[in-house]
N, C-alpha and C positions, 0 to 999 in steps of 0.2 A: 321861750315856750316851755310850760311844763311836760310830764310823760306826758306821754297818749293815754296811759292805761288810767292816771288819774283825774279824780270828776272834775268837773269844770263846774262850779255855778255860783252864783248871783244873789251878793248880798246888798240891794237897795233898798231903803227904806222908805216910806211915800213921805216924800217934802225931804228928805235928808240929802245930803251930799248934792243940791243943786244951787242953791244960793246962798247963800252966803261964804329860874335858872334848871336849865334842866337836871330831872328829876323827878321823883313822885311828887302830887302836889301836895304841900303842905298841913298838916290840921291848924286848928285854930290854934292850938297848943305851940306850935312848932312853926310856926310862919314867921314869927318875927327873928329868928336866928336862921331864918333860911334866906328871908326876904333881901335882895338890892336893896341899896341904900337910896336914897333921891339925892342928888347933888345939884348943883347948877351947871350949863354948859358956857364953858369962858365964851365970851362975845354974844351970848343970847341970853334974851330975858326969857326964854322958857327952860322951866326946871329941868334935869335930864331924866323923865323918866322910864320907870322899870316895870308896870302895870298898867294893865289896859281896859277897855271895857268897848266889847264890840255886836254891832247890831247888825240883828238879821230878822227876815219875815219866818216865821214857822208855820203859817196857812199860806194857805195857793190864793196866788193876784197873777193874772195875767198881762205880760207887757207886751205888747207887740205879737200875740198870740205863746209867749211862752212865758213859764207856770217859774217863778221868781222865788217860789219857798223853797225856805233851806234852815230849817230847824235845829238846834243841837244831836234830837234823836239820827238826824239824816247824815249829819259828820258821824257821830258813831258810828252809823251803820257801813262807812266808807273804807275800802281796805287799808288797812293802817292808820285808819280813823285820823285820817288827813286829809287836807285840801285845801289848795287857794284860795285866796279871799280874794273875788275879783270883782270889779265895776265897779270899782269906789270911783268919784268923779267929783270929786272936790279938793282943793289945793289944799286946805288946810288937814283934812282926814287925809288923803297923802302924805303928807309930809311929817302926819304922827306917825303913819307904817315904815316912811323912812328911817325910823329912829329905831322902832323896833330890834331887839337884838337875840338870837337863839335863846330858847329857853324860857325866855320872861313870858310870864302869865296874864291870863288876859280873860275877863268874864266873859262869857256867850249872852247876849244879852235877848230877849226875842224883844223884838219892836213891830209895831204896827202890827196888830193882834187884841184878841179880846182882853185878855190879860197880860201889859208888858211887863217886862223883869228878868231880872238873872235867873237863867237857869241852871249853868255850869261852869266849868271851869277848861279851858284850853290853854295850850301851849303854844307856841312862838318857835315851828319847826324849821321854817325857813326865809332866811331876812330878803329884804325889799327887793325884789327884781320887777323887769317888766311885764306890764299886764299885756298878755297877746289880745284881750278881748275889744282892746281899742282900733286894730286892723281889720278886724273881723267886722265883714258887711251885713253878714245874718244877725250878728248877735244885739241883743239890745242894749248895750253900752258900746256899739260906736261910735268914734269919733274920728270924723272926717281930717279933722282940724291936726290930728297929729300923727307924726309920720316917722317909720322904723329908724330913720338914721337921728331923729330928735323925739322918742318918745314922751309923751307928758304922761302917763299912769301907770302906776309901781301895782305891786298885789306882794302879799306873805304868803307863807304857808302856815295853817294852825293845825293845831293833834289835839284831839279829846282827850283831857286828862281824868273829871268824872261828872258827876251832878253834882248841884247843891244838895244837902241833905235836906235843904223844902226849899221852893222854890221862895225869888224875895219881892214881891211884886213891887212896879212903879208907885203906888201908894203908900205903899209903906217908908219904900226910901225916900218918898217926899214928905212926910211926915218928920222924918229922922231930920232932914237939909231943914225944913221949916224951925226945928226946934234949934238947932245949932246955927243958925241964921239971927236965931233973938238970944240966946245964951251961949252961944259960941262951941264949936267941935268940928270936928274932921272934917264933913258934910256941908259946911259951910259956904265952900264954894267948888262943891263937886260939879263940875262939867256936863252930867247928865241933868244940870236943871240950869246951871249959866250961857252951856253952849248946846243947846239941848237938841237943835237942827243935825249935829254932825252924828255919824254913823258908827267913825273908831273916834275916840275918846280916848283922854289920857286920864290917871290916876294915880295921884302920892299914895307911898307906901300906907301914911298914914289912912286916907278913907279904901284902900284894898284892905287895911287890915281889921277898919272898924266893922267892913259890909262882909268880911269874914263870919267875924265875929256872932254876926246877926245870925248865921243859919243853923248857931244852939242857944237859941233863946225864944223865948213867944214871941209874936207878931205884938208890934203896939195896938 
């Protein structure tokens, strides 16, 4: 269980997650000597990564009578500009939080929204524990089905690190994936367009470094 004193709330996405290094953060200039390296993990075909890209509602949707937005301005505003990432409810976004490790960086992404896309930048304050919100019978990510001595749902902690300096909207980054899909680049097979359903995301150094990149330059 987290503090008491810290918020509790709920990063679902509509359709997402049901079926299927510390420090200041880097400039563009200085990321790539700051950045984790990608390696492979021995015995797994998934790469080990060090970057992430995570989604949240930043407009109010009601679930079960309670208001599910949770914006990057709302992590700001939180003391110590922290909080759990809780209600994830899918094995595989799971199992990228389990990977997760102090420190590594991770987009705020806003999803389901008028306009979606990265809006900032957070931190990886504290690695995978259990999420209490699966015990809990008010809350709207209960789960009947798992129970304290075998919990099945992990949650982090993230920290607001800043904004982008403009924000990157989904149209654009899919412009970027579309072009590097016919002539090849970073974006080629980013995760927010292959596995597009999932809520935390994983990300090679290489396309954190290219969607860096993006927020000093024009919009295509």
């Amino acid at each position: 269980m987290p503090p008491k004193k810290k918020a509790r709330v709920s990063k679902r996405t509509t359709g997402s997650d049901k079926d299927e290094d510390s420090g200041p953060v880097p400039s563009a200039g200085e990321k790539k000597k700051s950045a984790v390296s990608v390696g492979t993990t021995k015995g797994s075909s998934e790469p080990d990564y060090s970057h992430w890209l995570m989604k949240s509602e930043p407009e109010s949707r009601f679930e079960n009578g309670v208001d599910v937005k949770f914006g990057i301005e709302d992590l700001k505003a939180l003391p110590d500009q922290t909080s759990c990432w809780d209600g994830v409810r899918n094995y595989q976004a799971r199992n990228f939080m389990r990977q997760m490790k102090e420190g590594q960086l991770a987009f705020f992404y806003h999803s389901n929204c008028k306009e979606p896309g990265i809006a900032g930048i957070m931190k990886i304050a504290k690695e995978a524990y259990v999420d209490h919100t699966q015990f809990d019978k008010k809350d709207v990510h209960y789960d009947a089905t798992s129970k304290p001595d075998n919990p099945k749902w992990s949650m982090v902690d993230v920290q607001y690190q800043r904004m982008m300096k403009r924000f990157l909207p989904l149209l654009e980054l899919k412009k970027h994936h579309q072009q590097h899909c016919a002539k090849g680049g970073p974006l080629k097979d980013m995760a927010l367009f292959t596995r597009a359903r999932l809520s935390v995301q994983p990300l090679t150094k290489e396309e954190f470094d290219f969607i860096l990149d993006l927020e000093d330059k024009e919009p295509l």
